[in-house]
N, C-alpha and C positions, 0 to 999 in steps of 0.2 A: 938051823932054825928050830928052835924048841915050842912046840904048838900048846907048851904047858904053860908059858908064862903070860900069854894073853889069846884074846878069842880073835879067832882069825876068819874073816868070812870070803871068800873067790872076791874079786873085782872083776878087771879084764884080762887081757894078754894085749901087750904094746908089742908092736912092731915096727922098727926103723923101717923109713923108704927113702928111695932117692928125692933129690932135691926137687926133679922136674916131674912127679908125679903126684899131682896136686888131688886130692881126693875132695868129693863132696861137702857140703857143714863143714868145713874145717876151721876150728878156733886159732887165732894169732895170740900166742903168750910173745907180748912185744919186750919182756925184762929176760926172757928166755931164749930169743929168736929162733921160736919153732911154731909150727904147726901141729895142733891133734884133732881127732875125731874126738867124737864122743861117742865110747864103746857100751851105752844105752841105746845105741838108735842103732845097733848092728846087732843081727842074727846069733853068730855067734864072742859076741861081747870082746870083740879087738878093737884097738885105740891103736891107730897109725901116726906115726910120730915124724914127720919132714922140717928138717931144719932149714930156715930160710936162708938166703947164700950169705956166706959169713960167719955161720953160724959157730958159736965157742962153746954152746951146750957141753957137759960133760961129754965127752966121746966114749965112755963106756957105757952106754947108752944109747947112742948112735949107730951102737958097730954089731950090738946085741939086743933080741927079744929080752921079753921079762915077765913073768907073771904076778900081777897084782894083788893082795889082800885088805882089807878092811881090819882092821886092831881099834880095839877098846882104849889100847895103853899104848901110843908109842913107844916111852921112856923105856919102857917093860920088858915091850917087841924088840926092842933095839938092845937090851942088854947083852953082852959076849955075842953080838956078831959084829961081820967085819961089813962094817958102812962104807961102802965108797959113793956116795953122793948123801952127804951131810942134809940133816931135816931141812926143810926149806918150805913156805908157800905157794904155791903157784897160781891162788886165787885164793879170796876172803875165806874165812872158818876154814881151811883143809890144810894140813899139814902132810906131808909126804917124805920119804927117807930111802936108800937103794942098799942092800947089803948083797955081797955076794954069797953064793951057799956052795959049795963046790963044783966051783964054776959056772954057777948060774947066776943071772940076776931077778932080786924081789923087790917089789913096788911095797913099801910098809905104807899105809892112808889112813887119816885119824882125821873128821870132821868131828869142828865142834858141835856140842849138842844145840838145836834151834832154840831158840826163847819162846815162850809161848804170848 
């Protein structure tokens, strides 16, 4: 992950949980079948991620934490690394992408800019 070719600011750190450990606020992405927080209403900024039973979520993912950044550029973010969870939506204006860096995995996040 080259921090030259785009601005990269923390987001959270997601953590997988079991299926039966249902946490607080937790959002249903129903095209995803998982559950997350929202790692803005936690201390220190973790998004718990429970996949609902059945779930086909990627499993590398599932099986691993990841830490998240904010990018100006995904296209940019994402050049010469190795993506394994292809850009994708998971709600209006936000794009998101998962590469691995040896042997870790990163959250790349690019919202659109608001209209005024």
């Amino acid at each position: 992950m080259s921090l030259k070719t785009a601005n990269y600011k923390f987001n959270h750190v997601g953590v997988p949980i079991a299926t039966d450990n249902v946490q607080p606020d937790e959002i249903y992405f129903e095209a995803l079948q998982l559950y997350a927080t929202d790692p803005d209403k936690t201390e220190y900024k973790i998004e718990y991620l429970r996949p609902a039973p059945g779930c086909t979520f990627f499993p590398i993912l599932l099986a691993n934490p990841h830490v998240s950044y904010q990018v100006d550029d995904l296209e940019k973010a994402l050049e010469g690394e190795k993506v394994v969870v292809p850009p994708f939506s998971p709600m209006p204006g936000r794009t998101i992408a998962f590469i691995e860096v040896n042997g870790f995995i990163f959250e790349l996040a690019y919202d659109e800019p608001k209209s005024a």
